[in-house]
BATORVO-937512 format. One record per residue (C-alpha): residue number from 1; residue in three letters; y, x, z. Coordinates in steps of 0.25 Angstrom, whole numbers, plus 2048, in hexadecimal, padded with zeros to 3 digits. Last residue first. Layout:
! residues N
<node NUM; 'ALA'; <Y; X; Z>>
...
This chain:
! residues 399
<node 399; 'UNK'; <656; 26D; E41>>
<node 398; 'UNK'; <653; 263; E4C>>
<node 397; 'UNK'; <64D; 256; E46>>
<node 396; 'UNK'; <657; 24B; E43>>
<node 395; 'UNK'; <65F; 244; E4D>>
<node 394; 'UNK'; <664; 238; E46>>
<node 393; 'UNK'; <674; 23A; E46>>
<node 392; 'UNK'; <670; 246; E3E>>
<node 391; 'UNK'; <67D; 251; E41>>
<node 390; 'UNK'; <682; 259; E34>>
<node 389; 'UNK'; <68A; 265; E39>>
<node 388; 'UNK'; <695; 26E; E31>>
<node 387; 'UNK'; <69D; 279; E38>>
<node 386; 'UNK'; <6A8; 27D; E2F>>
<node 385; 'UNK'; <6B0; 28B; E30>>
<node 384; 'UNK'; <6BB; 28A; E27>>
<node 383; 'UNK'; <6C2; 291; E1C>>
<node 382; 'UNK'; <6B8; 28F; E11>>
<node 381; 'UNK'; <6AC; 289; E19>>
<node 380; 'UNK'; <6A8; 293; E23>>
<node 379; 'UNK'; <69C; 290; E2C>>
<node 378; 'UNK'; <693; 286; E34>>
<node 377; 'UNK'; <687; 27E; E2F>>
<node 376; 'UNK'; <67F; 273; E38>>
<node 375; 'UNK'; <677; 267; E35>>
<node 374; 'UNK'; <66E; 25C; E3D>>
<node 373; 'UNK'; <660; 25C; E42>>
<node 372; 'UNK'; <665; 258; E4F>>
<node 371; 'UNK'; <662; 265; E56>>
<node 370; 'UNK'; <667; 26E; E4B>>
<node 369; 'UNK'; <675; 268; E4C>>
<node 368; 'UNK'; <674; 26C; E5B>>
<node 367; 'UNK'; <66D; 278; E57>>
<node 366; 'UNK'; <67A; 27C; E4B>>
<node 365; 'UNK'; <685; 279; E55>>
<node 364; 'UNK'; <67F; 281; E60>>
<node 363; 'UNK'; <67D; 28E; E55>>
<node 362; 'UNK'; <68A; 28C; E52>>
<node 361; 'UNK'; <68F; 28C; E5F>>
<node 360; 'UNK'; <689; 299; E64>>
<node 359; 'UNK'; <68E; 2A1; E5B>>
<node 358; 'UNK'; <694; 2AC; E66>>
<node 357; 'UNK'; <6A1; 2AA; E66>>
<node 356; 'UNK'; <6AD; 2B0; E6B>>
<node 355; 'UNK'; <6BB; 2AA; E6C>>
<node 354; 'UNK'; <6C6; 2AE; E65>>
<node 353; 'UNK'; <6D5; 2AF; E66>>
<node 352; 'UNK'; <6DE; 2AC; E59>>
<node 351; 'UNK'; <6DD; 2B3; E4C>>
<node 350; 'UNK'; <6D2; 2AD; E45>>
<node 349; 'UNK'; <6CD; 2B1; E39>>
<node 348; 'UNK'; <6C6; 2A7; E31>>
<node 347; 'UNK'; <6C0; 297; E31>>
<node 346; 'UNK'; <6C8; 28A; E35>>
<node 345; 'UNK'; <6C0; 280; E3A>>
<node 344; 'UNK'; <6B7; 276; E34>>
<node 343; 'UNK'; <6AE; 26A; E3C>>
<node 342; 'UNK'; <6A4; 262; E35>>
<node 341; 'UNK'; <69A; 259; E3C>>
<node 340; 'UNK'; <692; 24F; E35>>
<node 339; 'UNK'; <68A; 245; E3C>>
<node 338; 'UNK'; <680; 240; E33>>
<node 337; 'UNK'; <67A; 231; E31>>
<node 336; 'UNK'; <67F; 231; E24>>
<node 335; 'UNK'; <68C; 234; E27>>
<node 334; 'UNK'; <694; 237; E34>>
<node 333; 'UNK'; <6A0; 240; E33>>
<node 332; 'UNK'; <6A6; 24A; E3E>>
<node 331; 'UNK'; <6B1; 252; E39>>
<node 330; 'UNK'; <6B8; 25E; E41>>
<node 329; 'UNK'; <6C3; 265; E3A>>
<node 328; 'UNK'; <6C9; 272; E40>>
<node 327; 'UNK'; <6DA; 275; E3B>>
<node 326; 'UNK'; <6DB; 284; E3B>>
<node 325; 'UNK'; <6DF; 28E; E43>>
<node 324; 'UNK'; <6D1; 299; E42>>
<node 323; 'UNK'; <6C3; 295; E47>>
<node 322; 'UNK'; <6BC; 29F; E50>>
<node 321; 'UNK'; <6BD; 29A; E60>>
<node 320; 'UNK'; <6C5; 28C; E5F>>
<node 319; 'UNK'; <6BB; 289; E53>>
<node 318; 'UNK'; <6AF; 28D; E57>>
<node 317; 'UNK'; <6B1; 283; E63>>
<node 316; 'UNK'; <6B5; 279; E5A>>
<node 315; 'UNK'; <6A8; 27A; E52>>
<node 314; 'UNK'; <6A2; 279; E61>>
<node 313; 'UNK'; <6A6; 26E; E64>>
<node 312; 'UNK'; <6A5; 266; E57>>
<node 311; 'UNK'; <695; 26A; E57>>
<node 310; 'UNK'; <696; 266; E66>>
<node 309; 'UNK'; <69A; 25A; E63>>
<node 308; 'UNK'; <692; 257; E56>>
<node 307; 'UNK'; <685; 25A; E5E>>
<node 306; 'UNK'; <689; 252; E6B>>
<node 305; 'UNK'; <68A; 245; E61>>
<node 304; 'UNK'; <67F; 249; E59>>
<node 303; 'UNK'; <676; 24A; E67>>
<node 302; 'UNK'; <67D; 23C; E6B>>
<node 301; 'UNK'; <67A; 234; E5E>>
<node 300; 'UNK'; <687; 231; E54>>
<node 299; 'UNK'; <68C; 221; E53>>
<node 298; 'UNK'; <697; 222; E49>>
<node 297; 'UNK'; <69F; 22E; E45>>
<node 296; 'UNK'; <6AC; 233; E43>>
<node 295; 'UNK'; <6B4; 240; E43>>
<node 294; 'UNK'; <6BE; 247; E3C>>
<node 293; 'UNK'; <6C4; 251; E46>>
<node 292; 'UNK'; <6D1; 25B; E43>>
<node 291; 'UNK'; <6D2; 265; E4C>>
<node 290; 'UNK'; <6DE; 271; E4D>>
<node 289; 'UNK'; <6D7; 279; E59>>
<node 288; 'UNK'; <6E1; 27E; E63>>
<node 287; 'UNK'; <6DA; 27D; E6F>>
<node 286; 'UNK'; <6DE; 26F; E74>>
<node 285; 'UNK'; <6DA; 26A; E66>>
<node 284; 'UNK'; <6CE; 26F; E6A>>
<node 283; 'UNK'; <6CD; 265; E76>>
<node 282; 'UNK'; <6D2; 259; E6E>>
<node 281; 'UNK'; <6C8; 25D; E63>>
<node 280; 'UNK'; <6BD; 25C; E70>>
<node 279; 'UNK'; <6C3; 24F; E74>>
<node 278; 'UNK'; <6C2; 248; E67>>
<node 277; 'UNK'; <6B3; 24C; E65>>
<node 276; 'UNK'; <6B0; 246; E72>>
<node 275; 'UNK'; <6AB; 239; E6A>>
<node 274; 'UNK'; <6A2; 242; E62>>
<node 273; 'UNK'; <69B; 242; E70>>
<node 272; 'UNK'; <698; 24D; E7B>>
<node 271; 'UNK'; <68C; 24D; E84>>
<node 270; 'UNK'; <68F; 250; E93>>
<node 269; 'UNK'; <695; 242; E98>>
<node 268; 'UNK'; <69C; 242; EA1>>
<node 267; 'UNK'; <699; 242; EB0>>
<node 266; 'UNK'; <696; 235; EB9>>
<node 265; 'UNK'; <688; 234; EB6>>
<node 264; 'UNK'; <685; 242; EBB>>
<node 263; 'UNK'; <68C; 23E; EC7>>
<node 262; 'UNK'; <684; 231; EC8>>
<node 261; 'UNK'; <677; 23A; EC6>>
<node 260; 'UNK'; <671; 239; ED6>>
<node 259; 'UNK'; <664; 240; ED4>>
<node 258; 'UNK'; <658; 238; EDB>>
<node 257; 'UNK'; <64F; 23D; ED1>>
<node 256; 'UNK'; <650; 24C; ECB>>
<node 255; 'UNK'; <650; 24A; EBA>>
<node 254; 'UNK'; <645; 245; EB1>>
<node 253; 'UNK'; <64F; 23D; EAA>>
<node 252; 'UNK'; <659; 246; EAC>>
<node 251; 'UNK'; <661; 24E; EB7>>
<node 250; 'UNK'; <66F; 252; EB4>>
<node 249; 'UNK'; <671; 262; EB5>>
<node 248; 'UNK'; <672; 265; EA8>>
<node 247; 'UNK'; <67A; 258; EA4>>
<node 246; 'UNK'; <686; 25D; EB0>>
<node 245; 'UNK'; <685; 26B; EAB>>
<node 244; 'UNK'; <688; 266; E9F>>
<node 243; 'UNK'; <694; 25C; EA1>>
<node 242; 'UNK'; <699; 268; EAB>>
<node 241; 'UNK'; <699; 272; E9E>>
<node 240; 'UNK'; <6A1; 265; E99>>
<node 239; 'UNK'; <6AC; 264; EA5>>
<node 238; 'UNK'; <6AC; 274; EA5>>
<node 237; 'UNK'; <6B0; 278; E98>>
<node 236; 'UNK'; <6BB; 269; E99>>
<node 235; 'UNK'; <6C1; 271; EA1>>
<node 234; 'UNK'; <6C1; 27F; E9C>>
<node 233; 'UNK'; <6C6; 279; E90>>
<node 232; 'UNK'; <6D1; 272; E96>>
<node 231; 'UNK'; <6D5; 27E; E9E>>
<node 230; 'UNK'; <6D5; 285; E92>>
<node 229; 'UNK'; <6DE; 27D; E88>>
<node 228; 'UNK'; <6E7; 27F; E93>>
<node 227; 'UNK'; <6E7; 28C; E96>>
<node 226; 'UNK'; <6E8; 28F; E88>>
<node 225; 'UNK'; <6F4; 283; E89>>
<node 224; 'UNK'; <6FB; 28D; E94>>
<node 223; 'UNK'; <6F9; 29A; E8B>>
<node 222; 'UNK'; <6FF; 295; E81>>
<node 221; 'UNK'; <70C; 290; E88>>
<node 220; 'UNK'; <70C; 29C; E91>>
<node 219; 'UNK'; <70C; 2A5; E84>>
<node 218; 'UNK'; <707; 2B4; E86>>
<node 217; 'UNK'; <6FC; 2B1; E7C>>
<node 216; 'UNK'; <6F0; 2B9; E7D>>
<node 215; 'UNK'; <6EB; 2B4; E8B>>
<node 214; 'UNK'; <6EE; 2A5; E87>>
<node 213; 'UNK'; <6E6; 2A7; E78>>
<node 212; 'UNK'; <6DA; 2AE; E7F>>
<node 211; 'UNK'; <6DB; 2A2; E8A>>
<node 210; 'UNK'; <6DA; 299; E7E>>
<node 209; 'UNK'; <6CF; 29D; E77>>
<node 208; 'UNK'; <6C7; 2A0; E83>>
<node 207; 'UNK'; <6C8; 292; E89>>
<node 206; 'UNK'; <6C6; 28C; E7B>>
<node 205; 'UNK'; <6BA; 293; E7A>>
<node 204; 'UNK'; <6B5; 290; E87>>
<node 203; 'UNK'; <6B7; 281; E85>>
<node 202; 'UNK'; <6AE; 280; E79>>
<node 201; 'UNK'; <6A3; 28B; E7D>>
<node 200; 'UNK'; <6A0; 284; E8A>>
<node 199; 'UNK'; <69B; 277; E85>>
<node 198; 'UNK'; <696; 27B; E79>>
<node 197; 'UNK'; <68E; 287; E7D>>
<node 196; 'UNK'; <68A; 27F; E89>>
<node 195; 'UNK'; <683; 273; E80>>
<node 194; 'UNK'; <67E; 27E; E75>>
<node 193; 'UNK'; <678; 286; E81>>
<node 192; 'UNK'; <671; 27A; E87>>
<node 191; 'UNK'; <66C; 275; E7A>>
<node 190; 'UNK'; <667; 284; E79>>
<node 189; 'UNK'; <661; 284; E88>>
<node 188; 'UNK'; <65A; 275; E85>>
<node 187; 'UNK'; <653; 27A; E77>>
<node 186; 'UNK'; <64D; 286; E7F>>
<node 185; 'UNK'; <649; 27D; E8B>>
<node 184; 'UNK'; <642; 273; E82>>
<node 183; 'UNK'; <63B; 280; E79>>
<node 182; 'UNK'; <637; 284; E86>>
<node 181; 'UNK'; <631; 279; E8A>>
<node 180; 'UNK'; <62A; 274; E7E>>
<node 179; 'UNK'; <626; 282; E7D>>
<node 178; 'UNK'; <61F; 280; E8C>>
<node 177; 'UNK'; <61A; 272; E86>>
<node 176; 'UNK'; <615; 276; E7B>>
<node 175; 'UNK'; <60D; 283; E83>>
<node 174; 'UNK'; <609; 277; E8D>>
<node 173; 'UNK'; <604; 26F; E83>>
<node 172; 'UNK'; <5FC; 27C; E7E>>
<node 171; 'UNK'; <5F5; 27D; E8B>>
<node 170; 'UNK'; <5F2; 26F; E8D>>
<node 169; 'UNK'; <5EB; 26E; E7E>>
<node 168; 'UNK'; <5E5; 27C; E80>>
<node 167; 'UNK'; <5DD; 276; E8E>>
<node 166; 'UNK'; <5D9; 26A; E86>>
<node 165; 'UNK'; <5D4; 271; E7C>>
<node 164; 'UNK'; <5CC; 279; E86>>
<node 163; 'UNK'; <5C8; 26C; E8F>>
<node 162; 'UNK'; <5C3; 267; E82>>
<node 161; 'UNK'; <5BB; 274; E7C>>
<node 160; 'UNK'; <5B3; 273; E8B>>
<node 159; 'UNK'; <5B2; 263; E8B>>
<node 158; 'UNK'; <5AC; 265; E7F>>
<node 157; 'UNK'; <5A2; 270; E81>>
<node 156; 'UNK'; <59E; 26B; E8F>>
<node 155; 'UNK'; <599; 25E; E85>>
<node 154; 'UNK'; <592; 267; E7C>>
<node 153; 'UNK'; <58D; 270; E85>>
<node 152; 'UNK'; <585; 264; E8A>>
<node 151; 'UNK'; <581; 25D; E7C>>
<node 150; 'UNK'; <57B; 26C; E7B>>
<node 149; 'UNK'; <573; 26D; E88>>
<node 148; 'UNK'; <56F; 25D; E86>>
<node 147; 'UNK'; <56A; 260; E78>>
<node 146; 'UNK'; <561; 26B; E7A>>
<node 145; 'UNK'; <558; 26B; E85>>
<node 144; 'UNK'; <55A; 25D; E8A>>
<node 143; 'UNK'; <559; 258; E7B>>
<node 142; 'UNK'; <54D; 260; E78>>
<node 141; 'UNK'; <547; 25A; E85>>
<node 140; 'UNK'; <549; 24D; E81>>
<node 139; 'UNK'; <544; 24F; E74>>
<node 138; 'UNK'; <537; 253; E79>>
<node 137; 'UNK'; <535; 248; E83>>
<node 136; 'UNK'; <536; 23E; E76>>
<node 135; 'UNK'; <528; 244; E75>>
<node 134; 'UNK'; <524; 23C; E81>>
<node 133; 'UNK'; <527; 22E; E7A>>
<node 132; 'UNK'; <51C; 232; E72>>
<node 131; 'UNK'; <51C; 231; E61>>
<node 130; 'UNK'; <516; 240; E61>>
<node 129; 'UNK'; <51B; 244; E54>>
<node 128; 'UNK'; <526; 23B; E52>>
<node 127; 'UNK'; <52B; 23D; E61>>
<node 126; 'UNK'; <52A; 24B; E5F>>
<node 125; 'UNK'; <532; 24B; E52>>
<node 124; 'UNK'; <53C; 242; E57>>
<node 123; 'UNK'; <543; 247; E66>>
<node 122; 'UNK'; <541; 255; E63>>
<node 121; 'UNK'; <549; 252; E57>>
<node 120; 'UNK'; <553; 24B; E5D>>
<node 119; 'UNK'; <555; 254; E68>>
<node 118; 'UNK'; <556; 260; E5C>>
<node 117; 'UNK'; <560; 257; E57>>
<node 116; 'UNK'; <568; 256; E62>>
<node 115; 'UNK'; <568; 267; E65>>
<node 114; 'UNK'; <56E; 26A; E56>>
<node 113; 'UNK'; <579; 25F; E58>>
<node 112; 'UNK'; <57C; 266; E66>>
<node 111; 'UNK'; <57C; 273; E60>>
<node 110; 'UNK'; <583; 270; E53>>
<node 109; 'UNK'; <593; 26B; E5B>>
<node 108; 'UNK'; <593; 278; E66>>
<node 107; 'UNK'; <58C; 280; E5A>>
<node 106; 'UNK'; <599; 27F; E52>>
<node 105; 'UNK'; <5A4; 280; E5C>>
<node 104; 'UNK'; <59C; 28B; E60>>
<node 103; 'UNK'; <594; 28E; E6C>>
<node 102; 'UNK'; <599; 28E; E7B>>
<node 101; 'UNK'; <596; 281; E7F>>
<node 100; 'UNK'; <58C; 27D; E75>>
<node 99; 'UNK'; <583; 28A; E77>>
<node 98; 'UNK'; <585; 289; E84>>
<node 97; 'UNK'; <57D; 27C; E85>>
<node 96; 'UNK'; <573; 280; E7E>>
<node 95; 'UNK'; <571; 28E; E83>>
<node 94; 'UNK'; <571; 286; E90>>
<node 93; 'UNK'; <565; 27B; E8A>>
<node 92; 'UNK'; <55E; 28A; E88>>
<node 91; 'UNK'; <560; 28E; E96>>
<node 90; 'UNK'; <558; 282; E9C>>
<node 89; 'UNK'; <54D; 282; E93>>
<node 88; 'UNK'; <54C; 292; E95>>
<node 87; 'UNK'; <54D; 28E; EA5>>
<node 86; 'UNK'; <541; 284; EA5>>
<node 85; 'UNK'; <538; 28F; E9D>>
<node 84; 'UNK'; <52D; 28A; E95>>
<node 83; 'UNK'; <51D; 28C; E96>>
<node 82; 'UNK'; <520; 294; E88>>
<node 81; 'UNK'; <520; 28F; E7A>>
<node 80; 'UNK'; <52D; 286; E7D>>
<node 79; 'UNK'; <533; 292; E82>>
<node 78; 'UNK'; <534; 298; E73>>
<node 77; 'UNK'; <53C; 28B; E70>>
<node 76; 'UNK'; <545; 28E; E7C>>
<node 75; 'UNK'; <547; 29D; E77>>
<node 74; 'UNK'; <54A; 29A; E69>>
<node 73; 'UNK'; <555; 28F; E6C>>
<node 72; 'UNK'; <55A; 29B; E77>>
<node 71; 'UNK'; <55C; 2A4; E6B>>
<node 70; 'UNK'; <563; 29A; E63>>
<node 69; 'UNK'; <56C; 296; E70>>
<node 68; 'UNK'; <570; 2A4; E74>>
<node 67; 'UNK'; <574; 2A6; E65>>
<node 66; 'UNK'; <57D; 299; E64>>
<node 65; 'UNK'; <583; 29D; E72>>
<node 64; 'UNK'; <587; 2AA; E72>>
<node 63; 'UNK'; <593; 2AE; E7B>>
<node 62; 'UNK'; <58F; 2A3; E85>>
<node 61; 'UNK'; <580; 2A0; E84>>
<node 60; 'UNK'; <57D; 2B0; E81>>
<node 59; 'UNK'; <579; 2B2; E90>>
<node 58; 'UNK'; <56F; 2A6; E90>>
<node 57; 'UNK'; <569; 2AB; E84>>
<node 56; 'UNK'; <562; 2B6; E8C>>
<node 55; 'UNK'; <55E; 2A9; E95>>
<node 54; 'UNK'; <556; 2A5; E8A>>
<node 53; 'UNK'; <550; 2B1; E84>>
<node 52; 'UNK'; <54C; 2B3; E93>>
<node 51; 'UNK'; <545; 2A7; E95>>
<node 50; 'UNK'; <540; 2A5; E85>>
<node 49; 'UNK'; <539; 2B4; E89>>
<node 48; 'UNK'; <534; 2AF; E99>>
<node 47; 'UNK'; <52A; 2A3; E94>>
<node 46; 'UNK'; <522; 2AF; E8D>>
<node 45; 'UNK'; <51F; 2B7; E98>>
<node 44; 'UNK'; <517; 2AC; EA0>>
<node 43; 'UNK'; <50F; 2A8; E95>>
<node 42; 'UNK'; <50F; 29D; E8C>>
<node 41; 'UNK'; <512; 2A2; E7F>>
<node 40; 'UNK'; <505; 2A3; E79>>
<node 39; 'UNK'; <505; 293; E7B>>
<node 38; 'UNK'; <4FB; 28B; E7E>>
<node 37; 'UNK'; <4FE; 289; E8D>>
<node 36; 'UNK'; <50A; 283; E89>>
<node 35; 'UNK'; <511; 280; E95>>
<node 34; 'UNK'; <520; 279; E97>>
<node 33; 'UNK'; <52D; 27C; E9E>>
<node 32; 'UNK'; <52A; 283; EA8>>
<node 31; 'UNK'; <52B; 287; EB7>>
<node 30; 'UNK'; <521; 28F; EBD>>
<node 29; 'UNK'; <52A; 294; ECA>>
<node 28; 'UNK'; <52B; 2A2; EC4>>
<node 27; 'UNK'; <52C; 29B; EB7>>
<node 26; 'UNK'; <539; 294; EBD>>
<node 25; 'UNK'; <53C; 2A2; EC4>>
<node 24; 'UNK'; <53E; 2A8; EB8>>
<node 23; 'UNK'; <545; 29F; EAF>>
<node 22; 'UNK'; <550; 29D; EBA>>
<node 21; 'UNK'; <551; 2AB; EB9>>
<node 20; 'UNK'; <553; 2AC; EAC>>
<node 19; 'UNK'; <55D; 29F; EAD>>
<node 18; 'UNK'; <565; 2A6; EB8>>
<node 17; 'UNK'; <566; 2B3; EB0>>
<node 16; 'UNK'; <56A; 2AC; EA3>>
<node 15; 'UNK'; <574; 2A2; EAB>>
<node 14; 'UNK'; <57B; 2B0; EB1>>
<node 13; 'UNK'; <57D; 2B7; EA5>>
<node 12; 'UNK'; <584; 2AB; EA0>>
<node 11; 'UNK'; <58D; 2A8; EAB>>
<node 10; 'UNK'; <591; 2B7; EA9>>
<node 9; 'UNK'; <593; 2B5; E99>>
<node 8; 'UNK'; <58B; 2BD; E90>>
<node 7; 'UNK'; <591; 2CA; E8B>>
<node 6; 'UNK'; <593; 2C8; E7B>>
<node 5; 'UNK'; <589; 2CF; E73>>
<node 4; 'UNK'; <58D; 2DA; E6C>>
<node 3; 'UNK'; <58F; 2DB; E5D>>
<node 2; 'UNK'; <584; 2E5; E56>>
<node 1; 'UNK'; <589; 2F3; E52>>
């Protein structure tokens, strides 16, 4: 079974009727092209075959350009044996056109080379034959008939394939920019989560270590350091998560204008330091932790600086929740332009109250170690649990 033609376009079904029509009522009105009174062809029915080939073609210019453009080639040469037809001329320089525009890759580039030298050559050969300046006519009109339509299309074609590309460029930067985005806002929610998790996860350990130890023991002396060593924590909970809230809501460079910052200027600073290392050991120490720390360092970058820190923190953390009585050793040493963090706490069965856990701080010490291109590994080593992170002082590239 033969392939069915594809249905012609509206705007094309519409040219092919308007140029027959044309056609007709121009010879109605005795407008042509030329007059060969010679000719066996030059009668009044036979001008109207290369008429209706050629508007026949006329449907086919979109969904078949090549083949509407060979058959209309045929019937514009067939008119040149007829009086000639003003609206065949006229529809074959569109079959030209069209086939540029909505042709191949291929015949878009061949057609306008293949129309330039048929202008030379009916520019040359009549004039070598005839050697009048009137013969150079001939190549003019070949050039009007032929190579304007498809220089033409060639141009619209361009500017067409250009403001296409350019329409996939802006649409695909906006897809990199939407992922950009949301990849932004995904990073943002997990620092956000690490920064929280270590903020709150700290003190609230503590709190619930110690009023579990206070409600099981019936000892006032206990239970008033529990309370203690709760109050503190619940403090100095809420002075940092204030520190947080404080950064959250701060306006940045791009920020409201006009908005009065002096306050913000006047609160702590949010970012802890390896200087505050002391006081966090003191704090623990509060708890009950047994701490030995073993620290120097030179001049450390700020995101390795908060890294450490929180790394510490959190080890500590795990510690007061999971570890057994035991001495905890914290070591901080800088070589070769590495900072290395080492902290060991007793490992085993713990007797004492518990807190739960959900595993969340491992997986925030292994990002933020991740993040500088540095190190992590954490787990038993003989009878304690080590927590080992190697800190680039040149930020690397995230791991």
């Amino acid at each position: 079974m033969a392939p069915r033609l594809p249905r012609p376009h509206r705007d094309d079904v519409l040219i092919a009727a308007g140029g027959l029509l044309g056609g007709l009522l121009l010879l109605g009105a005795g407008l042509r092209t030329g007059h060969d009174p010679t000719s066996a062809l030059d009668r009044g029915w036979a001008i109207l075959i290369p008429l209706a080939v050629t508007a026949g073609c006329e449907l086919l210019r979109r969904t078949r350009p090549r083949a509407a453009l060979a058959t209309g080639t045929v019937a514009i040469v067939a008119d040149l044996f007829t009086r000639g037809s003003l609206a065949t001329t006229v529809m074959f320089t569109d079959l030209v056109y069209a086939a540029v525009l909505y042709g191949s890759a291929a015949s878009a580039r061949r057609i306008p080379w293949i129309m330039g030298v048929l202008t030379v050559l009916g520019t040359v050969v009549p004039f070598a034959l005839w050697r009048t300046p009137q013969s150079l006519l001939i190549g003019a009109a070949v050039a009007l008939l032929c190579l304007g339509p498809a220089a033409t299309g060639w141009v619209v074609r361009n500017h067409r394939d250009t403001a296409v590309a350019e329409r996939l460029r802006a649409e695909q930067t906006a897809l990199l920019a939407e992922l950009d985005r949301t990849q932004a806002v995904t990073e943002e929610r997990a620092r956000m989560a690490r920064e929280l998790h270590d903020l709150v996860a700290n003190h609230l350990s503590a709190i619930a270590i110690h009023s579990t130890a206070a409600l099981s023991l019936d000892d006032e002396g206990t239970s008033k350091e529990a309370l203690a060593v709760i109050r503190e924590n619940s403090v100095a909970g809420l002075a940092e998560m204030r520190r947080l809230i404080g950064i959250l809501r701060a306006p940045g460079p791009d920020g409201p204008a006009g908005r009065d910052t002096t306050a913000d200027a006047r609160e702590p600073a949010a970012t802890p330091s390896l200087d505050g290392l002391g006081a966090l050991v003191d704090r623990a120490r509060a708890g009950g932790l047994d701490i030995v720390l073993d620290a120097s360092w030179e001049e450390v970058p700020v995101p390795v600086e908060l890294a450490a820190y929180r790394i510490v923190q959190e080890s500590l953390t795990n510690a007061l929740k999971h570890a057994r009585p035991g001495r905890i050793t914290i070591r901080l040493a800088q070589r070769d332009g590495v900072l290395h963090v080492r902290v060991s706490s007793p490992y085993g069965e713990r007797s004492g109250p518990r807190a739960p856990g959900s595993g969340a701080g491992l997986v925030g010490m292994r990002e933020r170690a991740a993040l500088l291109g540095g190190t992590f590994e954490a787990g038993p080593e003989g009878p304690s649990w080590t927590v080992r992170a190697g800190l680039p002082l040149a930020q690397g590239d995230p791991a």
